[in-house]
Each structure stands twice: as structure tokens, then as C-alpha cells.
C-alpha positions as CSV (number, residue, x, y, z in Angstrom):
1,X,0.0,0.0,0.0
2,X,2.9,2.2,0.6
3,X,3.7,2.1,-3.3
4,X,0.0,3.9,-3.9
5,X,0.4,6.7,-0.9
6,X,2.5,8.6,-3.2
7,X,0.1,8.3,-6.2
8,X,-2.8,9.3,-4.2
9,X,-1.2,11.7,-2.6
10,X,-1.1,13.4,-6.1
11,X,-4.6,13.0,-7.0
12,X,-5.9,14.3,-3.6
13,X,-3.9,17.8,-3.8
14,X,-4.9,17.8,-7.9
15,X,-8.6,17.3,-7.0
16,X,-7.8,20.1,-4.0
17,X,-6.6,22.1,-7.4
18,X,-9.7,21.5,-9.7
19,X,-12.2,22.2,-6.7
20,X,-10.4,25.8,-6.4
21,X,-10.7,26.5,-9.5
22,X,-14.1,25.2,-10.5
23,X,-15.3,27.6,-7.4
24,X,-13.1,30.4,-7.8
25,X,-12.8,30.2,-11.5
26,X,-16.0,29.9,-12.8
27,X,-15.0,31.2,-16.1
28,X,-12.1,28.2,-16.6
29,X,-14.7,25.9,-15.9
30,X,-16.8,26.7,-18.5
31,X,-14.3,25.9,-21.1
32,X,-12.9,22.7,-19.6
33,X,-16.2,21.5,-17.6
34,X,-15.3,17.9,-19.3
35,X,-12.0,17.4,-18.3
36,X,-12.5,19.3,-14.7
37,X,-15.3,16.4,-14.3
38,X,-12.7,13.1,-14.7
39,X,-10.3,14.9,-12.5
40,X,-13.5,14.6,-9.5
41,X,-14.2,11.1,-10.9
42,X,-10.9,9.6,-11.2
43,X,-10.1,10.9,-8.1
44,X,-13.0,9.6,-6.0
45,X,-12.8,6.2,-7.7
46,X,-9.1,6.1,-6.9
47,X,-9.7,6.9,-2.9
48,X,-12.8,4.1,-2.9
49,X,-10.6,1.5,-4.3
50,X,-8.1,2.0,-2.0
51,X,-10.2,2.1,0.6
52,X,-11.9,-1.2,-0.4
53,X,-8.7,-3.1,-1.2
54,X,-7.7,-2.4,2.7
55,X,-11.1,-3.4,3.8
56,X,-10.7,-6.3,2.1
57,X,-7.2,-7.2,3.2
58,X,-8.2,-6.3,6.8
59,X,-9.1,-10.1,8.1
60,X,-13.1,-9.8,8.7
61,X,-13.5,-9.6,12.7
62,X,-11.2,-6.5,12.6
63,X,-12.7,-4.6,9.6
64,X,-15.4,-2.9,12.0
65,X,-12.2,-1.9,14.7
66,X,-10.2,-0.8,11.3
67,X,-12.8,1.6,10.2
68,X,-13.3,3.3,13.3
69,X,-9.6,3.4,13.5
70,X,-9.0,4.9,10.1
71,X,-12.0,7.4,10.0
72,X,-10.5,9.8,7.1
73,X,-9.9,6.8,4.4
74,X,-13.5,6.0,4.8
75,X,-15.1,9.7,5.2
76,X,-12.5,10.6,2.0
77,X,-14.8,8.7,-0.3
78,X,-18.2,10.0,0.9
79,X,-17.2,13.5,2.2
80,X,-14.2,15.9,-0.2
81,X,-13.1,17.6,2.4
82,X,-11.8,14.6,3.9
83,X,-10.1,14.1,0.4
84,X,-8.2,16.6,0.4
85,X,-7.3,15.9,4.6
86,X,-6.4,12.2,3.2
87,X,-4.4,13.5,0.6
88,X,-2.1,15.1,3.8
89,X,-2.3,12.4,5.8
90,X,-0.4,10.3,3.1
91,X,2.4,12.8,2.8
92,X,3.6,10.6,6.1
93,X,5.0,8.1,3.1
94,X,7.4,10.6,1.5
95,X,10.9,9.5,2.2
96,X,11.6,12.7,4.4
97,X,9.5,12.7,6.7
98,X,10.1,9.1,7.8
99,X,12.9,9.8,10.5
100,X,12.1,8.5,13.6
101,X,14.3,10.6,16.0
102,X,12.2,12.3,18.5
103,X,13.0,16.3,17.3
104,X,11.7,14.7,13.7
105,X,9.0,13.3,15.0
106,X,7.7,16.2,16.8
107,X,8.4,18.7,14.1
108,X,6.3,16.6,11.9
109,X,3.3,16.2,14.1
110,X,3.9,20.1,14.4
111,X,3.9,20.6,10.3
112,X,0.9,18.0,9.8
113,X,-1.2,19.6,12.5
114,X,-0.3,23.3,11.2
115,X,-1.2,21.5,7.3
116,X,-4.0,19.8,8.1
117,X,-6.2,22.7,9.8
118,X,-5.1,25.2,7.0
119,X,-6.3,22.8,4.4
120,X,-9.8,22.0,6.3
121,X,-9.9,25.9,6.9
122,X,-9.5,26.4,3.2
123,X,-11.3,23.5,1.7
124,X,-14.5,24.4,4.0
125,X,-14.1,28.0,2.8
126,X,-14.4,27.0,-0.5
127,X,-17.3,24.7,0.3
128,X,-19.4,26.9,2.1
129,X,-18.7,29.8,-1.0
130,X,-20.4,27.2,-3.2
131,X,-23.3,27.0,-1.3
132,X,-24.0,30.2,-0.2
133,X,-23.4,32.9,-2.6
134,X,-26.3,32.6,-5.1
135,X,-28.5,31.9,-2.3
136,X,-31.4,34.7,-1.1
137,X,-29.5,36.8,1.7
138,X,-26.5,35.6,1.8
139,X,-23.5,36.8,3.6
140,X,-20.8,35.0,2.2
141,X,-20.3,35.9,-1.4
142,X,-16.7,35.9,-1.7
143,X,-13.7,34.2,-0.9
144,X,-12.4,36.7,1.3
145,X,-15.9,36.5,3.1
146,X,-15.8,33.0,2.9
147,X,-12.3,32.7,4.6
148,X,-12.7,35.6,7.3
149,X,-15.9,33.3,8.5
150,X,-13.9,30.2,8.7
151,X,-11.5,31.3,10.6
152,X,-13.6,33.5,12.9
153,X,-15.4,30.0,13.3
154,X,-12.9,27.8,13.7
155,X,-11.2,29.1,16.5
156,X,-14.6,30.0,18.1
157,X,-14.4,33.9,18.1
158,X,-17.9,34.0,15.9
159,X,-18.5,37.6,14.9
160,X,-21.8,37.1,13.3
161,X,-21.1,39.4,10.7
162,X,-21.4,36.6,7.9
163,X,-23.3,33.3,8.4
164,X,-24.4,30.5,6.4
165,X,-28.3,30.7,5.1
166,X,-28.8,27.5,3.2
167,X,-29.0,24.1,4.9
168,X,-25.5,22.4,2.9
169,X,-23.7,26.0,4.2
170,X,-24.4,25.1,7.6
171,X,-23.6,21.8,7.4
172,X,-20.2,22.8,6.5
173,X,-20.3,25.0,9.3
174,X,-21.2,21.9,11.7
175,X,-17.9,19.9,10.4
176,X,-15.9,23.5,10.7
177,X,-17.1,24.0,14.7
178,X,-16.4,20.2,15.4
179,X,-13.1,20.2,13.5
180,X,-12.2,23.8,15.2
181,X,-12.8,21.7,18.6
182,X,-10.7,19.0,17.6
183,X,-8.0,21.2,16.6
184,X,-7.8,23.6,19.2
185,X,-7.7,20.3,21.5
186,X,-4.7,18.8,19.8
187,X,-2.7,22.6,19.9
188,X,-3.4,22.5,23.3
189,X,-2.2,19.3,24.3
190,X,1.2,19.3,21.6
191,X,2.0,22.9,24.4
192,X,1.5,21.2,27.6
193,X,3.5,18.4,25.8
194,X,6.0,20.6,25.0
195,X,5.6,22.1,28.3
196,X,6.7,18.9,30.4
197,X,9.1,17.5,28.5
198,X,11.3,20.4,29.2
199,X,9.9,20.5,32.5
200,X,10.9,17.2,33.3
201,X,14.7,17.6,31.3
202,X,15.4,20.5,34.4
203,X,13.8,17.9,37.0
204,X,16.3,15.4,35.7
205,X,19.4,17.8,35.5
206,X,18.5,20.3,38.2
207,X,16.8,17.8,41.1
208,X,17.3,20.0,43.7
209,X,15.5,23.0,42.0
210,X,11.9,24.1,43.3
211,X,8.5,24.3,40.6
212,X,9.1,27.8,40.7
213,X,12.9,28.3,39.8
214,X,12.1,25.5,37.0
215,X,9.5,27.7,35.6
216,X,11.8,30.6,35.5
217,X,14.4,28.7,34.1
218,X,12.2,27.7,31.5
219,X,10.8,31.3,30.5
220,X,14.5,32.3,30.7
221,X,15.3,30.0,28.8
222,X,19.5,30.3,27.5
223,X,19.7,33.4,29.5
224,X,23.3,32.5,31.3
225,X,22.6,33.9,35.1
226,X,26.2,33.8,37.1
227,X,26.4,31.2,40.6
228,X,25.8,32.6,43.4
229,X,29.6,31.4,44.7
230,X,30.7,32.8,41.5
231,X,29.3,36.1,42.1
232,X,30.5,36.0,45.7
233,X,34.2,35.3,44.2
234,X,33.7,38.0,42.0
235,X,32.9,40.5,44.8
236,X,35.5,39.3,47.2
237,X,37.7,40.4,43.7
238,X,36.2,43.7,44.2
239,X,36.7,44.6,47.8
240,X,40.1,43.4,47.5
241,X,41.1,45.6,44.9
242,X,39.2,48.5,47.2
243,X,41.5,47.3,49.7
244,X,44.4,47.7,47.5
């Protein structure tokens, strides 16, 4: 399955391509509505047939358990935006990113998380444009709109100064509130994380050192603060050059 990631890959960031355009570029689509519409089939086949095969390589008393487990290779073929978030998931496969020292593997769970909610932030934006602006009231009618809204959404500020009217705009803006939780929630936890593996680096090389001056060493950070024996030294230099 490996082999495919990489070809899959492809297709999900082309069909990301041909979905900007056909709803940002109305006027491209018109001329080359044929060929835009085997790009969205080819793809989707693609992504079900991959997803079958492993269903059907999984043995059959775990396929249930893999499903649940693997959530975006199923939602990919019924839902686009999870497409797209499938076609980032599988960027895991590029040689790169397959290092498996612990700075690597933290700075790619840092670049996926930072990729993944800019693409469903973008990919929802799109969506919900679709949807709304021909509708009767609407508020979002443009990409910028569009985008500002997301956003505003997703990390729960909520203006109110554009809103989905149609029933398919809000139920994009159902998946953006529960992604936004999701996402904010794994932030979150990757600081605190963060947080305590330093934390627990001064515990192991300063035991001695109270909460408080492990804090402040942390917020310090490489600031180089003198001993207090050194400083001592250094004013015992001092006097006895007074004395001098």
C-alpha cells in the first residue's frame, strides 16, 4: 500500500486544485467543464478502491475496529473535504518525513497539525462559497468573506457578521465547529507536551531545583545567570582591589 500513498497523494492535492478553480474560477470551468469532471471522478474512484482493497485485506472480525480506526480513508470517499485531509495524511509516506528521532517526529506532528487545519480551513471555505453565494441573503459571497468566517469560526471567536443561510452551508459550518474543537484540543495538548518534556529535562538535571525556579528557568530560557559562589568570588575580587 505504501507504493499507492504517493500516487494518491497526487490525485488528492490535484482534485484540491480543480475544486479551487471550478469555485473560484468559474470562467475556466466553463471551457474545460469535461476534463474538470474526470479529475473529481478519477479521483474519487481512486480513494474508494483504496479504501476497499484495505477493507478487504483487513481479516473480517477486525474490519469494524479498522474503520473506526482509520476514520478519514472512509469519510475521503463520501465527504471531499476529507479528500483533500487524506491526501495530507499520506504525505507521512514521503521518504523525508520518515525519520524516527524524536526532534523529527515532533516537528512533523507540528507541520501535519499546522497543514492539516489550514487545508480543512481552506477546503470548508471553498465549500461553504459554493453554497451560499447565489443563495437569497446571503453573507458569504466571496472568498475573502468566505475565509474571514472560517476562521472566525474555527477558532470559536464568531463575529456574526457573515453566516451561512442554506442548509449544505451550515452543514459545513457543523464539520468547521467540530473540526475547530478537535484542533484547538490537539494545539493544546502538543504545548503542555512541550511544556513537560522540558519540564521534566530541568527535574532530571537540576533535582534539587523548586517548581518555581524550573518555571523561571524555563521562561529564561539560554539566558546565562552567574552562581551565586561565583558572584560572591567575583565581589571578594572587588573589595580586595578597594582594599588595594
Amino acid at each position: 500500500m505504501a507504493l499507492t500513498a504517493p500516487w494518491l497523494a497526487i490525485l488528492g492535492f490535484l482534485f484540491v486544485a480543480a475544486y479551487t478553480l471550478w469555485v473560484l474560477a468559474p470562467g475556466v470551468v466553463d471551457e474545460w467543464r469535461a476534463l474538470f469532471n474526470v479529475v473529481f471522478v478519477v479521483t474519487w474512484l481512486a480513494f474508494l478502491a483504496d479504501f476497499v482493497l484495505r477493507l478487504v485485506l483487513t481479516p473480517k472480525g477486525e474490519r469494524w475496529r479498522y474503520m473506526w480506526h482509520h476514520p478519514i480513508e472512509f469519510l475521503s470517499v463520501i465527504v471531499p473535504v476529507f479528500r483533500a485531509l487524506r491526501a495530507v495524511t499520506l504525505l507521512r509516506h514521503v521518504p523525508a518525513l520518515q525519520r524516527r528521532t524524536a526532534d523529527t517526529v515532533r516537528a512533523n506532528f507540528v507541520i501535519t497539525a499546522v497543514v492539516y487545519a489550514a487545508m480543512y480551513v481552506f477546503f470548508l471555505a471553498l465549500a461553504t462559497l459554493q453554497a451560499e453565494r447565489e443563495a437569497p441573503g446571503a453573507t458569504i459571497t466571496n472568498f475573502g468573506d468566505a475565509l474571514w468566517w472560517a476562521v472566525v469560526t474555527l477558532t470559536t471567536v464568531g463575529y456574526g457578521d457573515t453566516y451561512p443561510v442554506t442548509a449544505l452551508g451550515r452543514t459545513w459550518a457543523v464539520f468547521l465547529m467540530i473540526g475547530g474543537i478537535a484542533i484547538v484540543g490537539v494545539a493544546s495538548a502538543t504545548v503542555i507536551s512541550v511544556l513537560n518534556e522540558r519540564l521534566s529535562a530541568l527535574r532530571h538535571g537540576h533535582p534539587a531545583e523548586s517548581a518555581l525556579a524550573e518555571r523561571e528557568a524555563l521562561l529564561a530560557d539560554d539566558v546565562d545567570v552567574p552562581e551565586p559562589g561565583a558572584r560572591g568570588g567575583e565581589q571578594g575580587s572587588v573589595d580586595e582591589v578597594g582594599g588595594r
